[in-house]
C-alpha positions, 0 to 999 in steps of 0.5 A: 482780480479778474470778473467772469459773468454766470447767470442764475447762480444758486445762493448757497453754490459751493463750487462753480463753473465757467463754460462757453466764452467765460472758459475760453477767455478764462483759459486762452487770453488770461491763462489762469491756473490752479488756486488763482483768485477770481470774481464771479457776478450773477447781475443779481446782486451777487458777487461769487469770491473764488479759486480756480480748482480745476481747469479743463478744455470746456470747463474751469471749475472754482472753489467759492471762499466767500459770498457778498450780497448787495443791497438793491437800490432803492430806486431803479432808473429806467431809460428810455433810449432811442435807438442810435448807431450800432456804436453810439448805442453800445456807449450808451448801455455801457455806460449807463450800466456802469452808472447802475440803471435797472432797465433799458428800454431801446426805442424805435422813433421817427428820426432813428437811423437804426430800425431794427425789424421785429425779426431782428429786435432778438438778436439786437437786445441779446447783443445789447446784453452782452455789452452790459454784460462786459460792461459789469465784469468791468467795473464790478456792478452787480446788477445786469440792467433788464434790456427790452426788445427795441420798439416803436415809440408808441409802444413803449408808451402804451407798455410803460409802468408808470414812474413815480418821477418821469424826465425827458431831455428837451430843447425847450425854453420851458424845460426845466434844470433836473434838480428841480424835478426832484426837489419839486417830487420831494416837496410835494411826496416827502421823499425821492422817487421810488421810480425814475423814467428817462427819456433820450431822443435819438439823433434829430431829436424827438419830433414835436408829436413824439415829445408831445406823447411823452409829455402827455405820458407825464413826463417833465422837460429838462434842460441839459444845459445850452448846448445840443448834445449827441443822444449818447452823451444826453444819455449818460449826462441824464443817468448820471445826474438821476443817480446823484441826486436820489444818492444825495436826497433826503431819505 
């Protein structure tokens, strides 16, 4: 069955309609017709179970047979990104968002190559949206993770809620295996995270004051394992690993 993406969808809609892009793509590379079966997700939770009644130039209408309501999960992950190459930097939300993390915040370091100006950082997150976007149509994902404006690392420090569990991927001696932090979390709180904090250096890593801040923020140095990894696959490592373990802790 094919996924569209429509935003703000009201609970009790009985009908819907895919315009702009979703049409286009609905009418011109997919060629649907009258009565076929399609998805809908809101990026809410949500996922609209429909048919195609009506199909016009700049609006496919649907039908919408059945609403499914996700539970949300009950710890959200926020990743910390640095800011990478265009195509490194689409993996890293394409995939994280498939892993299911709630919001991702790109950071601009010392070491990025890419350094979106403050007139561009717009235009850059509305980008970054829309792979997440095609990224939840894919895989079926009902949550569209929030995607911040990049900024300078200092920044994001300053602006951060503070997590009940922060991590950053580090090339210490001292770091320690993930499953620590969280059994370590557990044992003293008696419960996984509510919040998780991720934190990826760009390539070149974080320099020593810029990890040093984090640290300092209260983040724990994980090791992700002998050798150095390029920042997107630290990222998708490091999500992932966050997800089993708060699916597989005690509850």
């Amino acid at each position: 069955m094919h996924r569209f993406f429509i935003a703000g969808v009201a609970p009790d809609s009985t009908e819907l309609c895919l315009e702009g892009s979703e049409a286009h793509h609905a009418l011109n590379v997919l060629r649907l017709e009258i009565n076929s079966p399609v998805s809908v997700l809101d990026g809410a939770g949500s996922e609209y179970f429909c048919k195609v009644k009506n199909v016009r130039r700049n609006c496919i209408a649907l039908t919408v047979l059945e609403r499914r309501q996700f539970t949300q999960p009950p710890c959200p992950v926020t990743l910390f990104q640095a800011v990478v190459k265009n195509k490194a930097m689409h993996l890293i939300i394409q995939k994280t968002t498939e892993l299911g993390v709630h919001r991702i915040v790109p950071v601009i370091c010392h070491h990025s190559i890419v350094r979106p100006s403050p007139a561009d950082a717009a235009e850059k997150a509305e980008k970054w949206r829309a792979v997440a976007i095609e990224a939840i149509k894919q895989c079926g994902q009902p949550w569209l993770p929030l995607i911040d404006e990049p900024r300078p690392l200092p920044h994001a420090l300053r602006e951060q809620p503070p997590a009940s569990l922060s991590i950053v991927a580090s090339l210490q001696h001292a770091a320690k295996h993930p499953r620590e932090c969280f059994m370590a979390h557990i044992a003293v709180h008696r419960r996984p995270p509510k919040t998780v904090s991720v934190w990826i250096g760009p390539e070149g890593d974080f320099t020593k004051d810029e990890l040093a801040a984090i640290l300092a923020s209260g983040a724990v140095p994980v090791t992700l394992g002998p050798f150095v990894l390029r920042s997107e696959t630290a990222a998708i490592y490091s999500v992932a690993i966050t997800m089993y373990e708060l699916a597989s802790g005690p509850k």
